[in-house]
Biopython code that builds the backbone (N, CA, C, O; Angstrom):
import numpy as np
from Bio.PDB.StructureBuilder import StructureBuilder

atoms = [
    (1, "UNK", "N", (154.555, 142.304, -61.531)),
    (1, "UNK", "CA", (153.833, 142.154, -60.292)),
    (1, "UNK", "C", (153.586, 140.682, -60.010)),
    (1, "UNK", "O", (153.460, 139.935, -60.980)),
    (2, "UNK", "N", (153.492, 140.115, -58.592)),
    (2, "UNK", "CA", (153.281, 139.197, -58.556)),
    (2, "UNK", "C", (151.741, 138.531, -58.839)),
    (2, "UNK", "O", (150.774, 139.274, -59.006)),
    (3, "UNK", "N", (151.628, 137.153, -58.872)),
    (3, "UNK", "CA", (150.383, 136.624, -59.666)),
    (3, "UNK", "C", (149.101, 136.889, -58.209)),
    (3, "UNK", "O", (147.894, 136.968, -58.436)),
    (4, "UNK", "N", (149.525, 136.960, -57.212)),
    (4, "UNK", "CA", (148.064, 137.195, -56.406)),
    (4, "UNK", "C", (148.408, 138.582, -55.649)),
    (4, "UNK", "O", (149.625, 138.640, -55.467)),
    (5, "UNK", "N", (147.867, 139.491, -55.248)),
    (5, "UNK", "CA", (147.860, 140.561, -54.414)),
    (5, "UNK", "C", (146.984, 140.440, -53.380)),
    (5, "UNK", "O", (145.823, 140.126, -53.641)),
    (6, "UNK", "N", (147.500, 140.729, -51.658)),
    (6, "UNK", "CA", (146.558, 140.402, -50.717)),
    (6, "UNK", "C", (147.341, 141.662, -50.419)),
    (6, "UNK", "O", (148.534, 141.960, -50.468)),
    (7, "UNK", "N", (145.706, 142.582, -49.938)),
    (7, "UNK", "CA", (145.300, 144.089, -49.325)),
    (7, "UNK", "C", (145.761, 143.570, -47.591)),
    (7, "UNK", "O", (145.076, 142.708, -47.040)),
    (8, "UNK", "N", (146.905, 144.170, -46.903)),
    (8, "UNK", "CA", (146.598, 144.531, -45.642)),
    (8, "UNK", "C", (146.521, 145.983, -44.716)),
    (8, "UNK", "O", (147.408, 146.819, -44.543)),
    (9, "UNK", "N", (145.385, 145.958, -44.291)),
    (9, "UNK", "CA", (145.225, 147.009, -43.513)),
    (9, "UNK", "C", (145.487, 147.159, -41.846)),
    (9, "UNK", "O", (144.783, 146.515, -41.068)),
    (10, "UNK", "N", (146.409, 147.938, -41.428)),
    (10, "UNK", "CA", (147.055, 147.815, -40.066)),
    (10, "UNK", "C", (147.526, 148.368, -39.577)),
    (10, "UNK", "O", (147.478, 149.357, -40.309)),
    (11, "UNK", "N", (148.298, 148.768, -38.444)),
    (11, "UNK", "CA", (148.374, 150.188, -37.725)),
    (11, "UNK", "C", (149.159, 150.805, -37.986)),
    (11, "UNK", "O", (149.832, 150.094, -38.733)),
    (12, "UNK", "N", (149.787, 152.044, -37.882)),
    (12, "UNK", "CA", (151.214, 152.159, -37.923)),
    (12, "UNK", "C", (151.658, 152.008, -36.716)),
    (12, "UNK", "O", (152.885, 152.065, -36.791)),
    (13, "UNK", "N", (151.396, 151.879, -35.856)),
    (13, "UNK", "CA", (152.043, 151.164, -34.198)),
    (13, "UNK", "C", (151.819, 149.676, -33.800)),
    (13, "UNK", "O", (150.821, 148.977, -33.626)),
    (14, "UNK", "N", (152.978, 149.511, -33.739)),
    (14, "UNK", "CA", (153.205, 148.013, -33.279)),
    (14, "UNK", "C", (151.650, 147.394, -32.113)),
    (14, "UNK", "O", (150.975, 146.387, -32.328)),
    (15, "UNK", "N", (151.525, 148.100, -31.282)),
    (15, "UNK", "CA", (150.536, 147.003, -30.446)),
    (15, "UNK", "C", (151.302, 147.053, -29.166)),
    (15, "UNK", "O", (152.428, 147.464, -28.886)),
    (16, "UNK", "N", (150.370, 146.525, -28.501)),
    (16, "UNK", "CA", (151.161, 146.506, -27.036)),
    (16, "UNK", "C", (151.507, 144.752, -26.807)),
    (16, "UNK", "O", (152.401, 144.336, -26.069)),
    (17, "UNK", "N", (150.776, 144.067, -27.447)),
    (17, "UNK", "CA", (151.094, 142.884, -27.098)),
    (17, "UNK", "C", (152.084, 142.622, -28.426)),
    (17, "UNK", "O", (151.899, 143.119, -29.537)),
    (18, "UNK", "N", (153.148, 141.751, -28.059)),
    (18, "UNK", "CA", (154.158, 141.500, -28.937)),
    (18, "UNK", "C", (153.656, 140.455, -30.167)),
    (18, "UNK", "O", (154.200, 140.237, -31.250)),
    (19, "UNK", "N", (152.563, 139.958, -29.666)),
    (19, "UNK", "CA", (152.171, 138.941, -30.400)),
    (19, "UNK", "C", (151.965, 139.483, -31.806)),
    (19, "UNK", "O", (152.390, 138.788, -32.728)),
    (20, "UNK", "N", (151.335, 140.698, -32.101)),
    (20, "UNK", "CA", (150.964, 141.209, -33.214)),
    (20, "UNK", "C", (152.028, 141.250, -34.446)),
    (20, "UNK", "O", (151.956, 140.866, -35.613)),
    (21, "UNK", "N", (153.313, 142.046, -33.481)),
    (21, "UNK", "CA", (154.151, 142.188, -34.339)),
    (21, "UNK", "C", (155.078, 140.637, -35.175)),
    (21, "UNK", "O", (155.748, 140.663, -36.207)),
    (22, "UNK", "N", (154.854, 139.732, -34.497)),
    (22, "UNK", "CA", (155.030, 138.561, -34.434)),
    (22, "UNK", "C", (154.270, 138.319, -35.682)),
    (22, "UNK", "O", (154.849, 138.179, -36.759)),
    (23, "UNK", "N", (153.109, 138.273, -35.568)),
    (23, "UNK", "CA", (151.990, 137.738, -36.488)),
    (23, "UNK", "C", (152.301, 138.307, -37.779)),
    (23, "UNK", "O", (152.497, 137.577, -38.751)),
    (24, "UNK", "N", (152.370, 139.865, -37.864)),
    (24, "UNK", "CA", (152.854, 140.591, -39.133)),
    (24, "UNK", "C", (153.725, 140.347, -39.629)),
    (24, "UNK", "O", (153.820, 140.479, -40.850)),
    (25, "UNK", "N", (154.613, 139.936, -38.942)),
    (25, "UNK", "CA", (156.561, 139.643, -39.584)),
    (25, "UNK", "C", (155.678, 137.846, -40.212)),
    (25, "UNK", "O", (155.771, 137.416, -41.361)),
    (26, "UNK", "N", (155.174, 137.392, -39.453)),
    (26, "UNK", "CA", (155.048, 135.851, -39.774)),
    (26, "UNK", "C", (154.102, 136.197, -41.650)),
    (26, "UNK", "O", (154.699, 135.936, -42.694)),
    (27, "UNK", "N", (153.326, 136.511, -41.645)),
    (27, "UNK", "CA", (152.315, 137.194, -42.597)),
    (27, "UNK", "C", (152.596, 137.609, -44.106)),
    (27, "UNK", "O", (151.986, 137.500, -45.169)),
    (28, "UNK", "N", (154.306, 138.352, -43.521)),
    (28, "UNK", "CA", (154.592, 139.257, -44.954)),
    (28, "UNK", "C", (156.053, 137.744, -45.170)),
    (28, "UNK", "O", (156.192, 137.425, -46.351)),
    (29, "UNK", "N", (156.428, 137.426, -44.763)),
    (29, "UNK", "CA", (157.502, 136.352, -44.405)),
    (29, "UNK", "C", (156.521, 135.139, -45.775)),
    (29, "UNK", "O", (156.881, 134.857, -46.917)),
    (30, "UNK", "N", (155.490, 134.777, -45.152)),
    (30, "UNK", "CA", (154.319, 133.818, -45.841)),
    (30, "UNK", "C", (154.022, 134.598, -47.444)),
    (30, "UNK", "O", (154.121, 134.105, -48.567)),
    (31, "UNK", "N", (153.683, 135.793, -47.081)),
    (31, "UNK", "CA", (153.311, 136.457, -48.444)),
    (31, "UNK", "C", (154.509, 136.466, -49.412)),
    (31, "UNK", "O", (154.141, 135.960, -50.472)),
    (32, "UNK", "N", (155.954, 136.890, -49.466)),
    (32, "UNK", "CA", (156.618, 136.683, -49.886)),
    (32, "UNK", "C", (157.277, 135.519, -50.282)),
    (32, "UNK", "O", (157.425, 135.312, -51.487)),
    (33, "UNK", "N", (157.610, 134.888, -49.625)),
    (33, "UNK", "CA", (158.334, 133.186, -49.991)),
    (33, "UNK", "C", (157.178, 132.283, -50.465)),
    (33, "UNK", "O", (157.064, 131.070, -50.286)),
    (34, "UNK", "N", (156.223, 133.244, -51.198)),
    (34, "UNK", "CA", (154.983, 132.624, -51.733)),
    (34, "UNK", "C", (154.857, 133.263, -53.363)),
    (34, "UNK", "O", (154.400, 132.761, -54.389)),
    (35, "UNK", "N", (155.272, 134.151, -53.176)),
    (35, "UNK", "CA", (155.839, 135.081, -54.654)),
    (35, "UNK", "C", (154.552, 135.861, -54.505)),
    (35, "UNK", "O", (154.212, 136.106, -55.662)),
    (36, "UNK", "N", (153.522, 136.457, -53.549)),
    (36, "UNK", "CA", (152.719, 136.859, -53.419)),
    (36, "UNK", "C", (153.296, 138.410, -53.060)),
    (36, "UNK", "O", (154.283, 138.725, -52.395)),
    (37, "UNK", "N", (152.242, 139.310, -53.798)),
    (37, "UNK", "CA", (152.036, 141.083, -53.552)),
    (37, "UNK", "C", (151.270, 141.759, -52.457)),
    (37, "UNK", "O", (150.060, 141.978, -52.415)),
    (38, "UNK", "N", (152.154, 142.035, -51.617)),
    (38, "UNK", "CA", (151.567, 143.005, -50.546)),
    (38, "UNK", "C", (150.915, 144.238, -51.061)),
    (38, "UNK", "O", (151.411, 144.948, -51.935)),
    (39, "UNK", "N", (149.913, 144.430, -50.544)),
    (39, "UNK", "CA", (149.243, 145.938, -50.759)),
    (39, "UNK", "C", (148.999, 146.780, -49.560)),
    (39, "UNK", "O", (147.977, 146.475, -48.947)),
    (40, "UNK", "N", (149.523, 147.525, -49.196)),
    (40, "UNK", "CA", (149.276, 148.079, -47.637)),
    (40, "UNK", "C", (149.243, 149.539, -47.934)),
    (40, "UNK", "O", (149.313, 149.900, -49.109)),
    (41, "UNK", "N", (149.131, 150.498, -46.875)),
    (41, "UNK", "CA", (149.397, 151.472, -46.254)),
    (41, "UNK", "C", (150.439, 152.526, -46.768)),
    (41, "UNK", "O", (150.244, 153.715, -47.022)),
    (42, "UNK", "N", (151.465, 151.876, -46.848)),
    (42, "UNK", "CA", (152.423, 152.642, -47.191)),
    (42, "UNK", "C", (153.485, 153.090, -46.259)),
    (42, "UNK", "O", (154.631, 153.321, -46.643)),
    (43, "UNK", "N", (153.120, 153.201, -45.113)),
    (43, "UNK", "CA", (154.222, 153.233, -44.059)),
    (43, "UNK", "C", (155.381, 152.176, -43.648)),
    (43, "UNK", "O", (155.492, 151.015, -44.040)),
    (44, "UNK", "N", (156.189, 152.870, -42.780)),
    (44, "UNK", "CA", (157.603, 152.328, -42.156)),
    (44, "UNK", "C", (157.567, 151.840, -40.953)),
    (44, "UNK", "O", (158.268, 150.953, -40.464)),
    (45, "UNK", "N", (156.599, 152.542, -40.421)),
    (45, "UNK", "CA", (156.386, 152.126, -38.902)),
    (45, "UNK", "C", (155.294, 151.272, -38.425)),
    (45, "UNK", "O", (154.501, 150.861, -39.273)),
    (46, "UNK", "N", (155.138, 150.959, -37.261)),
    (46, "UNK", "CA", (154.446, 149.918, -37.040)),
    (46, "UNK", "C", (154.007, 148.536, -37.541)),
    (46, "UNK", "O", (154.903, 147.781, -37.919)),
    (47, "UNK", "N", (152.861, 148.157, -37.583)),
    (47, "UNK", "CA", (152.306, 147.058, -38.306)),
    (47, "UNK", "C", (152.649, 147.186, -39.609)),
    (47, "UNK", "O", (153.267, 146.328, -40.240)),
    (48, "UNK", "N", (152.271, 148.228, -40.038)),
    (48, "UNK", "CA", (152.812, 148.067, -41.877)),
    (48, "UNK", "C", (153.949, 148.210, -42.220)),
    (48, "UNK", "O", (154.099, 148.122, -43.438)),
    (49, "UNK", "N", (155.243, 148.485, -41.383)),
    (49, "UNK", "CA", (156.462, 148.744, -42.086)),
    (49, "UNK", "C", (157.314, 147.231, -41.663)),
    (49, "UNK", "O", (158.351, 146.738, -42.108)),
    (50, "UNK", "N", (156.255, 146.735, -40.496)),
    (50, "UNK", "CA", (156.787, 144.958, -40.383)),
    (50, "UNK", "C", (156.549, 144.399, -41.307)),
    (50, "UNK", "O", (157.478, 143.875, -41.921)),
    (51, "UNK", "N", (155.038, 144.269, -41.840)),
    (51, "UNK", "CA", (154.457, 143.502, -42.794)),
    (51, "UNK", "C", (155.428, 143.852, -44.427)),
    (51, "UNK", "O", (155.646, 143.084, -45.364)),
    (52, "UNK", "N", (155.755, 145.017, -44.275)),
    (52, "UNK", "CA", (155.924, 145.357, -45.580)),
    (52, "UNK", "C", (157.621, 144.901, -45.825)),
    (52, "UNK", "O", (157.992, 144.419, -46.895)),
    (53, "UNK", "N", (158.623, 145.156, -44.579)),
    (53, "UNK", "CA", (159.339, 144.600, -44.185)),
    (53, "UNK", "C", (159.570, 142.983, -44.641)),
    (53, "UNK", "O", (159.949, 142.740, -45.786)),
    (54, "UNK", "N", (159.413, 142.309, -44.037)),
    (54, "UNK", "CA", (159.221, 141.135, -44.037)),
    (54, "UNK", "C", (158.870, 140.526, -45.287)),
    (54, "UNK", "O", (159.577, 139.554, -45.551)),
    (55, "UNK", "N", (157.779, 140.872, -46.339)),
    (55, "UNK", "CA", (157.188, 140.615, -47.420)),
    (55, "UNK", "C", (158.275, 140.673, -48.521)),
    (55, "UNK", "O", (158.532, 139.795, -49.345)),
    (56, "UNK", "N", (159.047, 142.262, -48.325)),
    (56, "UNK", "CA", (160.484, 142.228, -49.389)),
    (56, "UNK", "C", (161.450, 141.220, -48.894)),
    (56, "UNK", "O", (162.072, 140.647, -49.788)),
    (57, "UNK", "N", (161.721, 140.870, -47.674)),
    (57, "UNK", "CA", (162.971, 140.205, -47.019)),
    (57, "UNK", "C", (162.757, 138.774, -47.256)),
    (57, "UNK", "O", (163.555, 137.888, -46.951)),
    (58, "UNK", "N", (161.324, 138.576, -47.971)),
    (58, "UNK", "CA", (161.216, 136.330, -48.071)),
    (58, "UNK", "C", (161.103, 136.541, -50.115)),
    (58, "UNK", "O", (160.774, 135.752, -51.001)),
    (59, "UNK", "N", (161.644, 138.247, -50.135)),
    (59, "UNK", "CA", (161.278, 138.010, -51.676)),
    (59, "UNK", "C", (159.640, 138.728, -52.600)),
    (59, "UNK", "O", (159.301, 138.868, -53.775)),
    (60, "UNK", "N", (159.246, 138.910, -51.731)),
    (60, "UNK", "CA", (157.490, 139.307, -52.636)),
    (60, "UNK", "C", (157.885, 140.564, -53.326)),
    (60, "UNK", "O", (159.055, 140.916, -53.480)),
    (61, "UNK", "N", (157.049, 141.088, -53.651)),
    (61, "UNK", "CA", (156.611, 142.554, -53.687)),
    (61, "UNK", "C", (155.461, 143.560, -53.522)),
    (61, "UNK", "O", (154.297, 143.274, -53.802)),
    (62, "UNK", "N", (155.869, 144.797, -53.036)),
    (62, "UNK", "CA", (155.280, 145.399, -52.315)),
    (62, "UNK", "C", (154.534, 146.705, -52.633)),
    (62, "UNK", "O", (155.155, 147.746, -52.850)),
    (63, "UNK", "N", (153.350, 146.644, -52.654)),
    (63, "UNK", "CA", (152.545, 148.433, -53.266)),
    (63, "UNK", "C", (152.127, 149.121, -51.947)),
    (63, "UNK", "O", (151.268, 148.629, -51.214)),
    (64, "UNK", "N", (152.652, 150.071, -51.724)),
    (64, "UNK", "CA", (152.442, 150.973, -50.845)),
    (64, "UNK", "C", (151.355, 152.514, -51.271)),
    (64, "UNK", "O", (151.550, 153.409, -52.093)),
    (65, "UNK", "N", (150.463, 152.332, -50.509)),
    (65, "UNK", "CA", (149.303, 153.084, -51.020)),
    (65, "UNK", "C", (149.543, 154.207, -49.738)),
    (65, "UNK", "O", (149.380, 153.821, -48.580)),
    (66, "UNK", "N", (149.976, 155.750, -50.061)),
    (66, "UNK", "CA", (149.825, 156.407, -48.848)),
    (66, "UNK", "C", (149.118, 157.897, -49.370)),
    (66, "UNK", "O", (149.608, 158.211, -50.455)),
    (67, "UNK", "N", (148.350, 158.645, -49.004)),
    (67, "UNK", "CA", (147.734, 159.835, -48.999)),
    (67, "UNK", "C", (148.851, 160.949, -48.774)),
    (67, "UNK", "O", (149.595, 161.033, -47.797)),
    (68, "UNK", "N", (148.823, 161.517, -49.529)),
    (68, "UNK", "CA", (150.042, 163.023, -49.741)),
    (68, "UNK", "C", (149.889, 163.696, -47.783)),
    (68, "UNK", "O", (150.852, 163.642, -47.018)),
    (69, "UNK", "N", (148.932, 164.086, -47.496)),
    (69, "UNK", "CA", (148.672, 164.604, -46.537)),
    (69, "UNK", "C", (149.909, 163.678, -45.210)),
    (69, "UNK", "O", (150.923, 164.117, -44.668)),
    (70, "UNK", "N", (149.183, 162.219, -45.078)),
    (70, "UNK", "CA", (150.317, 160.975, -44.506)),
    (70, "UNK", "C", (152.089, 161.281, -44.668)),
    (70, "UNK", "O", (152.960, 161.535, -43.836)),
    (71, "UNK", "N", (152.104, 161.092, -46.360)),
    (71, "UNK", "CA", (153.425, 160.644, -46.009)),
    (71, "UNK", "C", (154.181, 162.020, -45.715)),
    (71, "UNK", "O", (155.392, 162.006, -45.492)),
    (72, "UNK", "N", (153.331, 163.400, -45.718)),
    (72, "UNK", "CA", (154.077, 164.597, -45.222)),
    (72, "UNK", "C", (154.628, 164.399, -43.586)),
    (72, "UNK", "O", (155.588, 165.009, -43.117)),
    (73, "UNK", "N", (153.883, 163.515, -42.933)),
    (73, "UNK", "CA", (153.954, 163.179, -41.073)),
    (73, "UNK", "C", (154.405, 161.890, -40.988)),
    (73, "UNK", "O", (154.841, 161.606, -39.872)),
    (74, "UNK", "N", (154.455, 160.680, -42.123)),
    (74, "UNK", "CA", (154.544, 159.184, -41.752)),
    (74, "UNK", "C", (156.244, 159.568, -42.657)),
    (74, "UNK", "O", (156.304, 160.452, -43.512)),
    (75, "UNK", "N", (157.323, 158.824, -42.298)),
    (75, "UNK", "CA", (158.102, 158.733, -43.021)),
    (75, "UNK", "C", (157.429, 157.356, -43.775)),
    (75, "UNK", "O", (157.281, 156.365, -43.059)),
    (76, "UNK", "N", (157.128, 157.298, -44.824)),
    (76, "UNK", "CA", (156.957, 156.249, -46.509)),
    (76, "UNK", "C", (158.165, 154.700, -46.157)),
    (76, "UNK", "O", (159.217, 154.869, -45.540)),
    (77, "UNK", "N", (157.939, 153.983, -46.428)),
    (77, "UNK", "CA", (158.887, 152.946, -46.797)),
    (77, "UNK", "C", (159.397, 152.960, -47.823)),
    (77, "UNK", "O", (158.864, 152.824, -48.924)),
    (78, "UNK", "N", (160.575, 153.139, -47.552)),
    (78, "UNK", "CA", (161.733, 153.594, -48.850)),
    (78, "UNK", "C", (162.331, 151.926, -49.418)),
    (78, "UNK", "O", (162.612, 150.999, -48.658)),
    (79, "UNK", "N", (162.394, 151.903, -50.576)),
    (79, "UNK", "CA", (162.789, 150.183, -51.974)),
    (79, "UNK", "C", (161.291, 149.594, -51.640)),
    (79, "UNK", "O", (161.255, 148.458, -51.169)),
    (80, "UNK", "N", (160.237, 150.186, -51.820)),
    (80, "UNK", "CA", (159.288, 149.299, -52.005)),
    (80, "UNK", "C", (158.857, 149.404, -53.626)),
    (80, "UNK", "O", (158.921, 150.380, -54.375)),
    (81, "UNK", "N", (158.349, 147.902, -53.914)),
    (81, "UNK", "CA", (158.045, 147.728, -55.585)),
    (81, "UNK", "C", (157.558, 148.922, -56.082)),
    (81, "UNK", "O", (157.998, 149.553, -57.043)),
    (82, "UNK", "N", (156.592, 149.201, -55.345)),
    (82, "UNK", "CA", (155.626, 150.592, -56.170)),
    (82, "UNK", "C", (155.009, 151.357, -54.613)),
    (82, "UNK", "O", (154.761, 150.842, -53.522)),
    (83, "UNK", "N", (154.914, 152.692, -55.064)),
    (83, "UNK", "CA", (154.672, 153.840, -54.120)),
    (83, "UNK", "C", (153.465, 154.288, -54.667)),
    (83, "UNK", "O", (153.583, 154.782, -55.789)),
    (84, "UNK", "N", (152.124, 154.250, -54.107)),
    (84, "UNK", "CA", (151.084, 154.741, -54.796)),
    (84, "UNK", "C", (151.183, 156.713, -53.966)),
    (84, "UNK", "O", (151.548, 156.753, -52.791)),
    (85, "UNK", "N", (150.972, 157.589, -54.415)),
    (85, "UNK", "CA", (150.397, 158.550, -53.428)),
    (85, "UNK", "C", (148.977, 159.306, -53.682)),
    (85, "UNK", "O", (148.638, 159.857, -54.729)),
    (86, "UNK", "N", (148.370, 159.222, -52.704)),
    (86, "UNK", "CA", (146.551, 159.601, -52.766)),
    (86, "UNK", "C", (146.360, 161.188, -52.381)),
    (86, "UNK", "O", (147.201, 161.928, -51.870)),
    (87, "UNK", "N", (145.473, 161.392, -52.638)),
    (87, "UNK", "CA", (144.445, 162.754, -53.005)),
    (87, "UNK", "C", (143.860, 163.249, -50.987)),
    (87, "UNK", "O", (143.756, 164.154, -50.159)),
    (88, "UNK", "N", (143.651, 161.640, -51.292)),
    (88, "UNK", "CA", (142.952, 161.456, -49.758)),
    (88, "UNK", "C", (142.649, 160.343, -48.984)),
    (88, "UNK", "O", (142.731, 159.304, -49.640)),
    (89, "UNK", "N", (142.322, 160.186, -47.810)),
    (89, "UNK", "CA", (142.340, 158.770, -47.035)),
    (89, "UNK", "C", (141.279, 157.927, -47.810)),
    (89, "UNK", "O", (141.490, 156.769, -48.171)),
    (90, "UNK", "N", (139.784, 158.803, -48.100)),
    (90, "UNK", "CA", (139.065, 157.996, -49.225)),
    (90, "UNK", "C", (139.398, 157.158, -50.247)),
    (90, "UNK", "O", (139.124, 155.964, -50.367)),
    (91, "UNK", "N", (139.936, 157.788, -50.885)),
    (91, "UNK", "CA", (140.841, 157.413, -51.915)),
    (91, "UNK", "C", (142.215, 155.964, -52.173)),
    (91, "UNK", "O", (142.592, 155.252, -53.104)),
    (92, "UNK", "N", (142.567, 156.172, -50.655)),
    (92, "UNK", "CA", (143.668, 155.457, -50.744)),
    (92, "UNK", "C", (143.110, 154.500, -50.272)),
    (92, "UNK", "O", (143.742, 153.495, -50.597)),
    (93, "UNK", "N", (142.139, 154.224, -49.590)),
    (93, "UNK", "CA", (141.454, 152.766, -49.095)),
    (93, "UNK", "C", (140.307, 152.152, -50.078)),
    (93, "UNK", "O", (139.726, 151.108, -49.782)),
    (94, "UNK", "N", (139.908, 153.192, -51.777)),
    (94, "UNK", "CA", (139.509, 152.426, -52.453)),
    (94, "UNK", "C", (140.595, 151.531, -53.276)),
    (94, "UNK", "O", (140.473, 150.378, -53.688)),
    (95, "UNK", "N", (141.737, 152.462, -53.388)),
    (95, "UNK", "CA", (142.765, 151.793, -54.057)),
    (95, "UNK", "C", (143.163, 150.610, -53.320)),
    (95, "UNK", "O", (143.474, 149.633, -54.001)),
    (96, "UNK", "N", (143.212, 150.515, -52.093)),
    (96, "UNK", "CA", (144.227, 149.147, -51.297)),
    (96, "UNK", "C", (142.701, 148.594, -51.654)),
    (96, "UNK", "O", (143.036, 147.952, -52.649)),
    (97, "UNK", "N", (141.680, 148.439, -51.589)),
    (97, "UNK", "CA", (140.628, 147.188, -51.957)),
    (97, "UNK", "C", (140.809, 146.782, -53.236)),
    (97, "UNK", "O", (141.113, 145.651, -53.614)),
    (98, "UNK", "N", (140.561, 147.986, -54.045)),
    (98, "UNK", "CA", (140.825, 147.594, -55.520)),
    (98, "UNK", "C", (142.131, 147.333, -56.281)),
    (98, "UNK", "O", (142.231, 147.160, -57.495)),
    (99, "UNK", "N", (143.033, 147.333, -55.446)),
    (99, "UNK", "CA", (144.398, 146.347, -55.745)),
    (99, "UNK", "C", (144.657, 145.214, -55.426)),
    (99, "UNK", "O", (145.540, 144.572, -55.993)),
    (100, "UNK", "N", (143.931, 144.743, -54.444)),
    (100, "UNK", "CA", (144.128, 143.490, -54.006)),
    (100, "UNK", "C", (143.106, 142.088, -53.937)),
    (100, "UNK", "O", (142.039, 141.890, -53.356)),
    (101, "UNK", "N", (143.799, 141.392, -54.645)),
    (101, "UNK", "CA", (142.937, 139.878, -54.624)),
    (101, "UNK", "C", (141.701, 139.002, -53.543)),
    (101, "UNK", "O", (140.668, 138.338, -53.624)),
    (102, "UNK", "N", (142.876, 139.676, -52.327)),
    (102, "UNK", "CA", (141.791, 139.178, -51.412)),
    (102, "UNK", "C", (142.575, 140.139, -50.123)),
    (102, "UNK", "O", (142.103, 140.149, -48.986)),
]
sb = StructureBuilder()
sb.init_structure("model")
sb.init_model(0)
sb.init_chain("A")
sb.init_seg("    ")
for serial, (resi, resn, name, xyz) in enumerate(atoms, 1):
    if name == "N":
        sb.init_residue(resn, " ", resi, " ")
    sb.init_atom(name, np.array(xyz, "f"), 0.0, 1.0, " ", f" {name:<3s}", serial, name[0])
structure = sb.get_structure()
């Protein structure tokens, strides 16, 4: 795993303003070519499948935290470092705090 882990929490829909998606690609781009560990969501789509996207593509690696219930309706991001799957949404948002550095 890499030496720092930063928790992001974020939509699975892009946003209406483009800027966002912008910001996320810029984010996981930074987190990676930094040798830094994404911790997110777990999804493909939206904000988290940019961020998570992007984070493998500058090099990082990536923990995907998703709730069984989720990834039955979210398709999962498939080659990510590690796939957590949760009990429940409770659950999976103590884990993305308590995985991540900051």
């Amino acid at each position: 795993m890499g030496s720092f882990s930063v928790t992001v929490f974020c939509g699975s829909n892009p946003g209406v303003d483009p800027g966002y998606a912008a910001s996320a690609k810029a984010l996981g781009e930074g987190l990676g070519g930094r040798g830094m560990r994404l911790v997110f969501g777990g999804g493909n789509v939206g904000l988290m499948g940019i961020v998570a996207g992007s984070t493998l593509g500058a090099g990082g690696e990536v923990t995907g935290i998703i709730p069984d219930f989720l990834r039955q309706r979210e398709v999962e991001f498939q080659g990510l470092t590690e796939l957590i799957v949760t009990d429940s949404m409770h659950t999976r948002k103590r884990r993305l705090f308590a995985l991540g550095d900051a």
